[in-house]
N, C-alpha and C positions, 0 to 999 in steps of 0.2 A: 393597304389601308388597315386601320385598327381594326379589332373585333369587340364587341361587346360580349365578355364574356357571364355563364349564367351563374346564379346565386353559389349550387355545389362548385363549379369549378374555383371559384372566388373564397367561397370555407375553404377547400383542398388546397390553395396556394396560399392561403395564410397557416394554415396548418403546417405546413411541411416547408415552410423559408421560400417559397416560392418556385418550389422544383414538383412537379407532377410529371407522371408516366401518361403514353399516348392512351391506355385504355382507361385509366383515372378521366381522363378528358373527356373520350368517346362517350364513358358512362355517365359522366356530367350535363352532357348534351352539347359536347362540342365536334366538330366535325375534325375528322383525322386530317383534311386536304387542310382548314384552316388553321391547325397545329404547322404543319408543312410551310403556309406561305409565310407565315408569323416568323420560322426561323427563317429563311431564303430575305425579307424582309429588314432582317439581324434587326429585328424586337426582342424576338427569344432566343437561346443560344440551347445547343445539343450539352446534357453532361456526361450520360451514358446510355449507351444504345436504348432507342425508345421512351429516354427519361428526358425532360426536358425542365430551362429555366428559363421563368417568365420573365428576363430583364437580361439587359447587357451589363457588359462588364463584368470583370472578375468576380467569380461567387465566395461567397463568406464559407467558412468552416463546415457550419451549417447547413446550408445547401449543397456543399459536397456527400457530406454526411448520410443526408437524406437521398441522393441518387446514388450512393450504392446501396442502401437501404431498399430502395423501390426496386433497383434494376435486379436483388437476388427475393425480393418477395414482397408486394407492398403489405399484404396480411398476416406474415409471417416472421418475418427474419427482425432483428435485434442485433443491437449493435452491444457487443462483448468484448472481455479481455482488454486489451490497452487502449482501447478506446473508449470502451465503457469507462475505462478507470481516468483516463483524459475528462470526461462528462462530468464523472462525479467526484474530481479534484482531487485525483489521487498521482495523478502525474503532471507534472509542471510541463503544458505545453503538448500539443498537437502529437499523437501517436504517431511512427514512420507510416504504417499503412494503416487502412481501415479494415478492424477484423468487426466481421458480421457472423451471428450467429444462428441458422436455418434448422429447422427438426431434421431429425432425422434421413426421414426417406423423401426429402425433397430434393429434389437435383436442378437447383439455380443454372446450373454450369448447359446445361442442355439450352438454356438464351445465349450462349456465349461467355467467354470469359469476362472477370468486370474489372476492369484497370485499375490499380491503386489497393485493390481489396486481397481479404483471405477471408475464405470461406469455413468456417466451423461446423459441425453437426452436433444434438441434441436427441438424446431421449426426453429429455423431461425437461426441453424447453418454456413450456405451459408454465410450469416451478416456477423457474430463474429467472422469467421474465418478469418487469415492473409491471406493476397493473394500471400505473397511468404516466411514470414519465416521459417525455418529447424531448428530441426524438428517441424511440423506440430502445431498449437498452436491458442489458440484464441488471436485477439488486445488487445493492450493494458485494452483502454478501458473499452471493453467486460469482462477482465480476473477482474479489480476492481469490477466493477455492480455484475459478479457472486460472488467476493469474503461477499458484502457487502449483495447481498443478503440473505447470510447465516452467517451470523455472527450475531452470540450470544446478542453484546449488541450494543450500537449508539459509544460506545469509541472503539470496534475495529472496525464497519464500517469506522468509518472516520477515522483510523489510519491508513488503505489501502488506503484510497483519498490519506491523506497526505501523505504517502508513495510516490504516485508514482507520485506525483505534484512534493513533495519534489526533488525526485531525477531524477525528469526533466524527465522521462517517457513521458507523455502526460501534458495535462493541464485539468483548470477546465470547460473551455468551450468546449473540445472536449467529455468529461465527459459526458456531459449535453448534448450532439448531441445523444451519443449513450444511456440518457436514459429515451431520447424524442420516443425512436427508438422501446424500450420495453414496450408490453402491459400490463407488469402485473411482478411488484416488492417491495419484502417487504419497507414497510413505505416508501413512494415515495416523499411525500411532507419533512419528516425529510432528505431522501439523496439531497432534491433539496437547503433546508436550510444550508448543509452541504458544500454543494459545494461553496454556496455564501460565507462563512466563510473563507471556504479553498482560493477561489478565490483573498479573501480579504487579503491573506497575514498569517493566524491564522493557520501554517503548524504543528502542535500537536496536541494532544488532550488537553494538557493543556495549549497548548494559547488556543485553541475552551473555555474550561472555564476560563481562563481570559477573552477574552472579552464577551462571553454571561453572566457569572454571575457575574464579576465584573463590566467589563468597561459598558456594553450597559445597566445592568439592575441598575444600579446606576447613571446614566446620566454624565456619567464622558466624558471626550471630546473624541474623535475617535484619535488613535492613528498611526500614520504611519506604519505600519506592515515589518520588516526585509528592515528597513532603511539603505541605503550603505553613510558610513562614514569611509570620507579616512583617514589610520594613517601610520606614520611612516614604517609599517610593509606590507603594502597592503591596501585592502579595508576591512573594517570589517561592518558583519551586525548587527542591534540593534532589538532587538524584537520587540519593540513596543516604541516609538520615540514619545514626546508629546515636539513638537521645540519651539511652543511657551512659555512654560515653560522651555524651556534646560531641561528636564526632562528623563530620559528612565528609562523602566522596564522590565528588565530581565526574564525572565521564566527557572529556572533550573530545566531540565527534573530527576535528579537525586536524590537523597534525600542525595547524599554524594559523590562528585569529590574525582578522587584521587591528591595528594596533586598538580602535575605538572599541573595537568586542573585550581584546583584552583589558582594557581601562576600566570598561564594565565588570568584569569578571572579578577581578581584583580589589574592585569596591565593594561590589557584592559579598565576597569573600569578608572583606575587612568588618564589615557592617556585621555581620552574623559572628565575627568575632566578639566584637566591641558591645554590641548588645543583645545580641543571645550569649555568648557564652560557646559558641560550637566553632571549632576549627576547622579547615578543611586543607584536604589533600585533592589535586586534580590527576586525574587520570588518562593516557594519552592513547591513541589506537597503536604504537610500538608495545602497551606496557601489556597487550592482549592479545598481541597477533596471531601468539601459536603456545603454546601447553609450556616451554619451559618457561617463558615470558611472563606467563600466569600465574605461575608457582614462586618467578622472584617477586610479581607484585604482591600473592597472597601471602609471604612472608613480611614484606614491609608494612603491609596493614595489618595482619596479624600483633606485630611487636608494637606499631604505633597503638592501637585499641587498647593490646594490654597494660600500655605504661597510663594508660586513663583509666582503666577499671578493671574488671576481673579478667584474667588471663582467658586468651581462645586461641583457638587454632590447633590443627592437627595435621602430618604431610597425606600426602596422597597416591604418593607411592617411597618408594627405599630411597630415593637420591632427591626429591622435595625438600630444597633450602627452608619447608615452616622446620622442619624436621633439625636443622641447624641452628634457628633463631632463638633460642632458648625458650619457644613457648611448648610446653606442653608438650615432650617428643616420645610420644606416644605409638599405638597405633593407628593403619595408617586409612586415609579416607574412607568412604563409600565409594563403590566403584560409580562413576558418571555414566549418566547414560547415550551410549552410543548414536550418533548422528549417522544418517544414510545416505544422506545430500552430499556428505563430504568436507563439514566443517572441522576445524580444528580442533 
């Protein structure tokens, strides 16, 4: 038979998607045996050891969510890293597992292992955590730094910056607050380089190389970063905007549009000819891939800018085609500063 459950058990199951732990219940004033007959009943269904949901049928995201949540701390633990970053729309689509994140000297694992999950640890969980979002989760912030700190190379650290600069999450100064905040993070001077980049408007990995190893290490002019220019259609952005030259350069994140992107692209193009006055050049992830790549594209932007306005460009070492194109063959770059990740 049903139960009539009491006011706290009824907050607690709306609160948390309808997934409570049996000692949430206990302390609610529910009897442990009536938790028991409720699943045997198949009213309620088991999620993970001791954690329970009040309804049949397949659970939502959510109530998954929440019983590994409860099952490694209902007053503690936080959901972090790619899951946090799943919450706060930094990744398209459901993380493979659920990483949760516990203080320090708590040992969830001593209840048992929790199926589907990875467990984290925290000094300064207190910090990172939100102060009121559901379910439970670290900041913004916090969730990028843990992301970056474990990521593989400098092209997916800063693809998490960008990410959540990009889509207006946080910013690069709030970034930089939290991780002024942390004692101890892989390559700290490369995420501090990273953030100026981001901050600067260079929201990809392949603007980051555009302007690291074409535009800054070839002395080519700074370019306005996701310039708003108004057209017929609304406002459109330019990636990299050189006004003095009526110039822009495109960054195509793809190696191939399908034909309606590029139809766009190309009128967009046409239109910023026809009435601004600015040409553009698109740029492809082949023309960036690795340092010599980069040297023949900053030669062909180098020559195109100079036939529109005053000469730039300069090579960047002894065998750098600017060094060839008749601009400026000069002395040779600023040395670039060295990646530790392992990018190009």
């Amino acid at each position: 038979m049903s139960i009539e459950l009491t006011p706290e058990c009824l907050r607690l199951l709306k609160d948390q998607n309808g997934v409570i732990t049996i000692g949430q219940a206990v302390s609610a004033g529910l009897a442990a045996k009536c938790v028991r007959d409720q699943v045997r009943a198949g009213r309620w269904q088991v999620m993970q050891r001791g954690v329970y949901a009040a309804f049949t049928g397949r659970p939502t995201r959510e109530a998954e969510l929440w019983a590994a949540l409860l099952r490694a701390g209902p007053a503690e633990a936080v959901l972090s890293h790619q899951t946090a970053a799943e919450l706060w729309g930094l990744l398209d689509g459901p993380s493979r597992v659920i990483h949760v994140t516990v203080p320090h000297d708590s040992n969830p694992e001593r209840r048992g292992q929790i199926p589907g999950a990875v467990i984290h640890r925290s000094r300064s969980l207190q910090r990172a955590r939100h102060p009121a979002a559901k379910p439970p989760r670290t900041r913004v912030e916090e969730t990028v730094l843990d992301l970056v700190d474990c990521a593989r190379s400098f092209e997916e650290a800063y693809g998490w910056i960008c990410c959540a600069i990009g889509r207006r999450r946080t910013t690069a100064a709030r970034i930089r607050v939290a991780l002024l905040a942390r004692p101890r993070i892989q390559g700290r001077l490369d995420v501090e380089l990273a953030l100026g980049y981001a901050k600067g408007g260079a929201l990809s990995v392949l603007e980051f190389r555009y302007v690291r190893g074409v535009e800054r290490a070839h002395g080519l002019p700074v370019a306005i970063r996701q310039a708003r220019v108004r057209q017929a259609a609304g406002n459109r952005y330019l990636d990299n905007l050189y006004a003095e030259y009526r110039a822009c350069i495109e960054i195509d994140g793809a190696a191939a549009h399908p034909e309606d992107e590029q139809w766009r692209d190309k009128s967009r193009d046409r239109w910023n000819a026809v009435h601004q006055g600015i040409d553009t050049i698109r740029i492809g992830v082949l023309d960036l891939i690795n340092q010599k790549r980069q040297c023949r594209t900053a030669a062909d932007v180098a020559k195109w800018l100079s036939s529109r306005g005053p000469r730039v460009g300069h090579p960047c070492s002894p065998d750098c085609p600017v060094r060839l194109s008749g601009v400026l063959p000069t002395t040779y770059g600023h040395k670039v500063h060295t990646i530790n990740f392992g990018c190009d």
